[in-house]
Backbone as JSON Lines, residues from 0, in Angstrom:
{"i":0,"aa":"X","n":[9.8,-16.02,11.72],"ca":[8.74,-16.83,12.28],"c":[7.45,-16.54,11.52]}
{"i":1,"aa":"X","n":[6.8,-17.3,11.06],"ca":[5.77,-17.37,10.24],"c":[4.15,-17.44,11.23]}
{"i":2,"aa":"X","n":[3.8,-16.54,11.28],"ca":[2.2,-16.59,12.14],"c":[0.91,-17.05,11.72]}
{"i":3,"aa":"X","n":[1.2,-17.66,10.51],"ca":[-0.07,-17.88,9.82],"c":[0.18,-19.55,9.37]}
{"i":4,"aa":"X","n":[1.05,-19.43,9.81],"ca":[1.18,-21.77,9.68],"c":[1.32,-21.86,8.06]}
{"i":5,"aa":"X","n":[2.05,-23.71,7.94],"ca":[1.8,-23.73,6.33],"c":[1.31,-24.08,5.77]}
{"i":6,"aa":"X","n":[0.08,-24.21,5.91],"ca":[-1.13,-24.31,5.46],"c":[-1.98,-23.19,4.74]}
{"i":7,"aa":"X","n":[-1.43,-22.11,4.98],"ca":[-1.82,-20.73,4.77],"c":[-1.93,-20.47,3.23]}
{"i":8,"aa":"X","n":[-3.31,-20.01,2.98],"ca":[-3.39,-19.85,1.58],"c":[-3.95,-18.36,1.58]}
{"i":9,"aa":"X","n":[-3.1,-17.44,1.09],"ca":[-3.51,-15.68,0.37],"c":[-4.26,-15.79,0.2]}
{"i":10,"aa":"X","n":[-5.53,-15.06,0.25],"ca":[-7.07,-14.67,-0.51],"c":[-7.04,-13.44,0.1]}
{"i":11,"aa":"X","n":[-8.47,-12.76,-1.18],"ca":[-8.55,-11.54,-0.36],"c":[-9.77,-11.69,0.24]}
{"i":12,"aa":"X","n":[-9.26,-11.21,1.65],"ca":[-9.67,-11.12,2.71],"c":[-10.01,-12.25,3.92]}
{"i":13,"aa":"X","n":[-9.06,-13.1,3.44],"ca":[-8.52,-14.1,3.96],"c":[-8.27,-13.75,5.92]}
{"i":14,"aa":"X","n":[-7.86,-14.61,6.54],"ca":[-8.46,-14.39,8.07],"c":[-6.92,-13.49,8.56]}
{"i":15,"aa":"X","n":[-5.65,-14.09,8.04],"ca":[-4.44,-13.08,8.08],"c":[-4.75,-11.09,7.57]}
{"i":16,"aa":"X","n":[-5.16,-11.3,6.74],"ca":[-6.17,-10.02,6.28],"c":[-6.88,-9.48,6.87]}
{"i":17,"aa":"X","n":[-7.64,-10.19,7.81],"ca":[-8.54,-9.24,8.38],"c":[-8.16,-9.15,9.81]}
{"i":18,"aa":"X","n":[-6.78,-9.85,10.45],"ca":[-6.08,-9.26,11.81],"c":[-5.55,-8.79,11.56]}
{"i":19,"aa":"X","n":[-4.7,-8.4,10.3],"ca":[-3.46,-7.19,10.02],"c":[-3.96,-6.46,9.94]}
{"i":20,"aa":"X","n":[-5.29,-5.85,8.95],"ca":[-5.51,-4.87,8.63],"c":[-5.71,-3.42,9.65]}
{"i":21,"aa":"X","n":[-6.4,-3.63,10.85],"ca":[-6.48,-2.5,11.75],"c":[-5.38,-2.71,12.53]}
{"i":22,"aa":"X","n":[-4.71,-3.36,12.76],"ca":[-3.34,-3.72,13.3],"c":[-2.35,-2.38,12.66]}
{"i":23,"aa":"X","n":[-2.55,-2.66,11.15],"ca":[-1.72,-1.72,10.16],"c":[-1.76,-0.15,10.74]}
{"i":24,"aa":"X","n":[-3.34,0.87,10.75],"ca":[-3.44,1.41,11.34],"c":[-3.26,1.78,12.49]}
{"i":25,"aa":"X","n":[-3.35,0.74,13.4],"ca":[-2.93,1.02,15.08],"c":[-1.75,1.53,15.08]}
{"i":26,"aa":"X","n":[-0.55,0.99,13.96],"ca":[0.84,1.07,13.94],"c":[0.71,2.38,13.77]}
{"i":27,"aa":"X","n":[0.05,2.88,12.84],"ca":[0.45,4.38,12.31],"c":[-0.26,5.19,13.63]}
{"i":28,"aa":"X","n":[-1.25,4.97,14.01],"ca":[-1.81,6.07,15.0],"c":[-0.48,6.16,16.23]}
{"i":29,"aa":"X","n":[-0.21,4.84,16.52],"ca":[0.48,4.58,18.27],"c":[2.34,5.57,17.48]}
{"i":30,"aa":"X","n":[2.52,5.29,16.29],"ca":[3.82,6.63,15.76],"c":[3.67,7.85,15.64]}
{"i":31,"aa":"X","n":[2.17,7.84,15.07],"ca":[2.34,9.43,15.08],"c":[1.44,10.37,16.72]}
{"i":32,"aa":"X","n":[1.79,9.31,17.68],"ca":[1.29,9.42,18.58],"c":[2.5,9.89,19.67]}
{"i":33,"aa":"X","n":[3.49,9.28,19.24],"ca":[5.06,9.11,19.57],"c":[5.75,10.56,18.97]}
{"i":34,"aa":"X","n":[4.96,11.16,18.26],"ca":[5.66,12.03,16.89],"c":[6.39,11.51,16.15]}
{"i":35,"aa":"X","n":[6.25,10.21,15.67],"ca":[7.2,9.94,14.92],"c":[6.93,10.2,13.48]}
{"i":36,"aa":"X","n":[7.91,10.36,12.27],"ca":[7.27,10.19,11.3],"c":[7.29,8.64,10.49]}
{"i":37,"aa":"X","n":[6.11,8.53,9.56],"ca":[5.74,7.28,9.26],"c":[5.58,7.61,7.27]}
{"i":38,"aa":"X","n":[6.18,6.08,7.32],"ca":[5.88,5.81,5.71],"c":[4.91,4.62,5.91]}
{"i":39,"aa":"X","n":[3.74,4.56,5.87],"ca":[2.83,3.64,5.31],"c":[2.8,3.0,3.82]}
{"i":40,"aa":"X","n":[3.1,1.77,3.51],"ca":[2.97,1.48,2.52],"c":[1.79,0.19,1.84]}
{"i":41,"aa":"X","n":[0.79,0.73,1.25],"ca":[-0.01,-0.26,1.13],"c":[-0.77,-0.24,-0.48]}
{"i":42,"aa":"X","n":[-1.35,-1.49,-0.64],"ca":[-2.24,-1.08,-1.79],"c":[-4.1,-0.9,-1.34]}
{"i":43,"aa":"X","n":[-4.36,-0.49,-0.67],"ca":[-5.38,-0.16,-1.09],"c":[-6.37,0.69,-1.55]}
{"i":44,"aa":"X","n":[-7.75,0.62,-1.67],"ca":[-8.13,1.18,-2.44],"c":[-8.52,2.63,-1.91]}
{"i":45,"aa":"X","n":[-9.7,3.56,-2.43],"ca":[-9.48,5.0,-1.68],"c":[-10.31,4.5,-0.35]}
{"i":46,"aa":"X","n":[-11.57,4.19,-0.41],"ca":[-12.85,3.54,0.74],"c":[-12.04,2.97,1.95]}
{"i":47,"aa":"X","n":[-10.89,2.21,1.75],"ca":[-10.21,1.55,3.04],"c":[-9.17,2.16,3.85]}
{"i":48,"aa":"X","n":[-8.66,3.37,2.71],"ca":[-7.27,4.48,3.06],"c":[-8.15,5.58,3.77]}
{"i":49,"aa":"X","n":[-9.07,5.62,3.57],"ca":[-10.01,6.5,4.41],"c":[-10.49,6.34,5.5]}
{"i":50,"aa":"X","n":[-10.93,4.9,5.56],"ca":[-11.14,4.17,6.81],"c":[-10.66,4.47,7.82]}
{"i":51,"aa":"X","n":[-9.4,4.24,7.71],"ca":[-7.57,4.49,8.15],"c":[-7.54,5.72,8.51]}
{"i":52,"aa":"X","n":[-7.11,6.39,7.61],"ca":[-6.4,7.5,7.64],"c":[-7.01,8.96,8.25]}
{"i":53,"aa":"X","n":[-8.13,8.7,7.53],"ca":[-9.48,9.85,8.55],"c":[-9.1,10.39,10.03]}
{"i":54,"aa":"X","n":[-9.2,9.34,10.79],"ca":[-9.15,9.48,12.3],"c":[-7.81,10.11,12.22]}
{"i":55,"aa":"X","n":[-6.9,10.01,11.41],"ca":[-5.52,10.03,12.34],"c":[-4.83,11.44,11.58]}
{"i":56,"aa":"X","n":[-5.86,12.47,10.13],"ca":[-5.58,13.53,9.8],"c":[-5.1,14.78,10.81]}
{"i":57,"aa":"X","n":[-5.76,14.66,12.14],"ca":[-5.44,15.66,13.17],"c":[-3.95,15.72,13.56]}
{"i":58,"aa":"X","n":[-3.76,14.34,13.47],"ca":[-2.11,14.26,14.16],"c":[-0.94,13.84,12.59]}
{"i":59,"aa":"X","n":[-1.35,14.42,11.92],"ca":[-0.69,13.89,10.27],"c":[-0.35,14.96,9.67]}
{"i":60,"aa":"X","n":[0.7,15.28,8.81],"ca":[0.74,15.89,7.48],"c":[1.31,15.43,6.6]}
{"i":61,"aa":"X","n":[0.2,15.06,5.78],"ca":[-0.08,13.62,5.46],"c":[0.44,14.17,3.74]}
{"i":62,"aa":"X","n":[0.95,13.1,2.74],"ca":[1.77,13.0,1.64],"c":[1.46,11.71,1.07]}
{"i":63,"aa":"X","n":[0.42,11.6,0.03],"ca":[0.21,10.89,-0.74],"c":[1.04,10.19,-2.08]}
{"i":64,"aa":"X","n":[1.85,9.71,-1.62],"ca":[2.86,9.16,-3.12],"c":[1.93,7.82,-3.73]}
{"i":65,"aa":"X","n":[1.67,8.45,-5.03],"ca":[0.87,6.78,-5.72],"c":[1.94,6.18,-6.98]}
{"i":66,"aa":"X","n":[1.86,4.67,-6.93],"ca":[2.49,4.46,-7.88],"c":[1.97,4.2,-8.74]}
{"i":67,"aa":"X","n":[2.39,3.79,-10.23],"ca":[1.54,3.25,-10.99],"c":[2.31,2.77,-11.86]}
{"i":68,"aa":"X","n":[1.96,1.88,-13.15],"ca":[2.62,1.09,-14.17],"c":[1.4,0.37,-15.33]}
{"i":69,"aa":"X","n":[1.45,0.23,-16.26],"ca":[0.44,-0.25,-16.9],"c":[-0.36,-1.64,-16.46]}
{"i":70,"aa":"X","n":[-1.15,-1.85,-16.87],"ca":[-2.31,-3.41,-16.34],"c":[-1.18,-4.53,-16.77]}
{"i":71,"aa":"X","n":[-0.51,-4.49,-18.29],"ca":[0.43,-5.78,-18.42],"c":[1.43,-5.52,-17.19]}
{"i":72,"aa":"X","n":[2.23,-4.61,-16.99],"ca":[3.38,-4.67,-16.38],"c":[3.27,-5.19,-14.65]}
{"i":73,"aa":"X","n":[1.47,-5.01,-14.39],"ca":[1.38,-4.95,-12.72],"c":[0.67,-6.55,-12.43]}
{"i":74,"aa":"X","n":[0.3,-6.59,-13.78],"ca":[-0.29,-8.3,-13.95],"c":[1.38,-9.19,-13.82]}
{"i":75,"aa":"X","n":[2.2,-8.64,-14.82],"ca":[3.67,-9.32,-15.0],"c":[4.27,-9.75,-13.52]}
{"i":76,"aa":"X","n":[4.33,-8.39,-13.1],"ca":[5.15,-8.03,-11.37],"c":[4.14,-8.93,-10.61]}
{"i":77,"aa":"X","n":[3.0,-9.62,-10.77],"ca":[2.24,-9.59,-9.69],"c":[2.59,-10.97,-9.78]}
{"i":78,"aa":"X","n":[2.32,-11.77,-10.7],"ca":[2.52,-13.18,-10.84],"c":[4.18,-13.84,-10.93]}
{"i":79,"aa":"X","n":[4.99,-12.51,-10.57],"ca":[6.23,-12.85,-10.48],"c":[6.74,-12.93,-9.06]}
{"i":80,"aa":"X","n":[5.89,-12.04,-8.33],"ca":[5.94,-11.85,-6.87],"c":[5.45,-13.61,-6.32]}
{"i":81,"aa":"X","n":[3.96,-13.86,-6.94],"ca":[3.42,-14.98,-6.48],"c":[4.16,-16.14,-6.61]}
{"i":82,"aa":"X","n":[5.27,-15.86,-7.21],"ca":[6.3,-17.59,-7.47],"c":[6.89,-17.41,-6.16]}
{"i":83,"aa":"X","n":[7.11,-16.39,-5.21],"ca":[8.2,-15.77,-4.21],"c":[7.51,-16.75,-2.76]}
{"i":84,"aa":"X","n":[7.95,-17.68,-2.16],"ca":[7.03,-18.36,-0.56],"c":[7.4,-17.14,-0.08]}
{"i":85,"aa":"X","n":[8.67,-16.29,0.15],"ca":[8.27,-15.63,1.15],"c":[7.52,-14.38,1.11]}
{"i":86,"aa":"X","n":[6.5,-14.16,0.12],"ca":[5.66,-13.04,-0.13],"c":[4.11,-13.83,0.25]}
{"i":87,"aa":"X","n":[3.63,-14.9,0.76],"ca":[2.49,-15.53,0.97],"c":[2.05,-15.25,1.73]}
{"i":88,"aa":"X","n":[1.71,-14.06,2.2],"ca":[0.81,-13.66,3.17],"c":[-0.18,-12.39,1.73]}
{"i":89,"aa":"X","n":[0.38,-12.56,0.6],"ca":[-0.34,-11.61,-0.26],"c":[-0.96,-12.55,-1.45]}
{"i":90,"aa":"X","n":[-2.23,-11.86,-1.96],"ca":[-3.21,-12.82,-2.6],"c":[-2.66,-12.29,-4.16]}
{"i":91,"aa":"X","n":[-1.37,-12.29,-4.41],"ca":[-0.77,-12.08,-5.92],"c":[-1.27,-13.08,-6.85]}
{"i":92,"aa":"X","n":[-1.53,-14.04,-6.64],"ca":[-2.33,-15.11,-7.84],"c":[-3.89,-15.11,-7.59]}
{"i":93,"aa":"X","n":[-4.57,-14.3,-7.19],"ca":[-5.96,-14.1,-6.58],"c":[-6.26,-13.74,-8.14]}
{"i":94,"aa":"X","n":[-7.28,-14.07,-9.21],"ca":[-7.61,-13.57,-10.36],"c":[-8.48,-12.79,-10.37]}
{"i":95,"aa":"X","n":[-8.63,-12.08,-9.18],"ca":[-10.07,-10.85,-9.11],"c":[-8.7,-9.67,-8.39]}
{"i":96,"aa":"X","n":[-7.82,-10.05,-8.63],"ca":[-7.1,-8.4,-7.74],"c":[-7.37,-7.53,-9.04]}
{"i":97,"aa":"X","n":[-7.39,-5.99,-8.56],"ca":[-7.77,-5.1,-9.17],"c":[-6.6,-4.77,-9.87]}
{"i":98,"aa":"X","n":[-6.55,-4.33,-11.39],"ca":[-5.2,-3.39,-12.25],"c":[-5.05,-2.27,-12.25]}
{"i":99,"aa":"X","n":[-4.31,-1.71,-12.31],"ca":[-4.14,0.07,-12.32],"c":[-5.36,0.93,-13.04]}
{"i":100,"aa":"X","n":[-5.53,-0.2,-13.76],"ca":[-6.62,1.01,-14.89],"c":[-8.16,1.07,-14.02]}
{"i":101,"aa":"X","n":[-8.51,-0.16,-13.11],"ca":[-9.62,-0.36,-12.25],"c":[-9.29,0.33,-10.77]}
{"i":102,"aa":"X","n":[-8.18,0.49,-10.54],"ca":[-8.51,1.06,-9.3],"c":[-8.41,2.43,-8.55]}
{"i":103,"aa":"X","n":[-9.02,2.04,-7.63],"ca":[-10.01,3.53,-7.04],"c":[-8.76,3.91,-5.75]}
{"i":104,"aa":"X","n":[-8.06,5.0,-6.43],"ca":[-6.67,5.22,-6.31],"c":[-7.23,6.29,-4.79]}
{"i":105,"aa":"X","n":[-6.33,6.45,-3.85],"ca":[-6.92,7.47,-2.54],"c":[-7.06,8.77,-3.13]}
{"i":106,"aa":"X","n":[-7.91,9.34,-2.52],"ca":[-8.06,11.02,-3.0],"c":[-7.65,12.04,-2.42]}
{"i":107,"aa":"X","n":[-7.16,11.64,-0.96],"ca":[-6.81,12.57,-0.48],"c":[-5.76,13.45,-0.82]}
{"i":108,"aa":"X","n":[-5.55,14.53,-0.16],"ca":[-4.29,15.52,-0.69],"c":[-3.4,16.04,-0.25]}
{"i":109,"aa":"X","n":[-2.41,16.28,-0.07],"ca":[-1.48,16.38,-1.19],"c":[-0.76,15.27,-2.0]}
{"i":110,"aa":"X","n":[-1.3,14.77,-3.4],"ca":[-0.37,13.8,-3.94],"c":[0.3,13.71,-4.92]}
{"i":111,"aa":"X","n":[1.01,12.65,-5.44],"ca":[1.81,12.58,-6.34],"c":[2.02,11.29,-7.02]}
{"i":112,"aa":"X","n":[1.65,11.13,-8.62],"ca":[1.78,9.91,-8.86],"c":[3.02,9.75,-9.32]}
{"i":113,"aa":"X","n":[3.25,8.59,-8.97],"ca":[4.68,7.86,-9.99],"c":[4.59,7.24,-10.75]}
{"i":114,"aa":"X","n":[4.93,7.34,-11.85],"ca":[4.89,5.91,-12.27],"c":[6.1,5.18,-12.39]}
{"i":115,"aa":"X","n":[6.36,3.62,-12.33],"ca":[7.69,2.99,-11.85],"c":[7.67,1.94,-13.09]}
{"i":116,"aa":"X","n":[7.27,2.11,-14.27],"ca":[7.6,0.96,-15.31],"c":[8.98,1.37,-15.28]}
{"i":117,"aa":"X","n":[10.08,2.01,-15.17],"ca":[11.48,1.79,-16.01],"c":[12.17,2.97,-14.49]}
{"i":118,"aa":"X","n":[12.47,2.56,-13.24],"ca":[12.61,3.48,-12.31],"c":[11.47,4.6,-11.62]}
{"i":119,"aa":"X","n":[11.53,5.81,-11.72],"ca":[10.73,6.4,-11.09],"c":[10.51,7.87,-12.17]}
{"i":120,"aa":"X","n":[9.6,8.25,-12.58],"ca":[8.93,9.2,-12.8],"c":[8.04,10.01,-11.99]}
{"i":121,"aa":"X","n":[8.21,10.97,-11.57],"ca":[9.06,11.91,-11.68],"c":[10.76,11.31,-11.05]}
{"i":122,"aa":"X","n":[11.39,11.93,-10.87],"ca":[12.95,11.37,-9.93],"c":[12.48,10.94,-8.59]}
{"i":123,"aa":"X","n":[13.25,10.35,-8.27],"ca":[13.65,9.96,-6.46],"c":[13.62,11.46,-5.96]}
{"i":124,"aa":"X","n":[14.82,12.21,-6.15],"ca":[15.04,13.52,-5.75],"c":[13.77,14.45,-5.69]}
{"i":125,"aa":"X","n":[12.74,14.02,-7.13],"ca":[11.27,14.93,-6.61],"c":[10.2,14.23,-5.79]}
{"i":126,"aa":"X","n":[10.12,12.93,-5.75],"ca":[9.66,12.49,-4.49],"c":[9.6,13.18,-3.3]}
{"i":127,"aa":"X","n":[10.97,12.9,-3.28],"ca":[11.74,13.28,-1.33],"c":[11.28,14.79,-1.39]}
{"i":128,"aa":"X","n":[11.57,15.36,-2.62],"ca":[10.95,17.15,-2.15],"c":[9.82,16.77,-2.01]}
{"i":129,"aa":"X","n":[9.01,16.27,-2.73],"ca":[7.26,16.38,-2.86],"c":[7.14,15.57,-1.11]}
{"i":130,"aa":"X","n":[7.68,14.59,-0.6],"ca":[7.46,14.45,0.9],"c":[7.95,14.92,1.92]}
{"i":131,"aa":"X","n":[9.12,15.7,1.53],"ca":[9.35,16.8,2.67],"c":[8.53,18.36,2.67]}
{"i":132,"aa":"X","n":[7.95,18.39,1.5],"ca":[7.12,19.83,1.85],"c":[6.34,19.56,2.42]}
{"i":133,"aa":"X","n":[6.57,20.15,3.65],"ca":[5.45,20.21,4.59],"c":[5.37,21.79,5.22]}
């Protein structure tokens, strides 16, 4: 079921954008409220992961996995995603989204970058260690 009608055009910060977004968070506070554990997955930048994530450090032990891939390869993936209808709730043909080399990656700590041009660097297997040490 589609909540945003089809008329719906991605932008950033488009009106779907700005009811998901603390929505996103609520999800993570009301789990790790539950004890549950949570994989958040998002792109943004450090200013908005902070926003977020701040309040909810008390009840977290928290594991930063970043990905990354060069500006051609995330420009490539991005405009390949945007041919996809069922990815249109994301502003992938937006010509102001930010590239790896521009963006203001989260700072918090403990993290770990990946990079994913050709699978995963470091392994899958050092991931899962790097997010189970806790």
């Amino acid at each position: 079921m589609l909540t945003y009608g089809d008329g719906f055009a991605p932008a950033t910060g488009d009106e779907l954008t700005k009811r998901t977004f603390p929505l996103f968070f609520d999800v993570i506070r009301l789990l790790l409220e539950g004890r549950v554990s949570v994989i958040a997955e998002a792109a943004f930048q450090d200013r908005v992961w902070r926003m977020g994530l701040e309040p909810l450090l008390p009840r977290a032990r928290l594991r930063v996995i970043r990905c990354t891939v060069s500006d051609d390869l995330a420009r490539h993936r991005r405009l390949e995603r945007s041919r996809d209808k069922t990815r249109r709730a994301h502003a992938d043909a937006d010509p102001g989204v930010v590239t790896p080399s521009e963006f203001d990656a989260l700072s918090l700590s403990p993290s770990l970058v990946v990079d994913t041009t050709t699978g995963y660097d470091p392994s899958f297997e050092d991931i899962v260690a790097f997010a189970q040490n806790v």
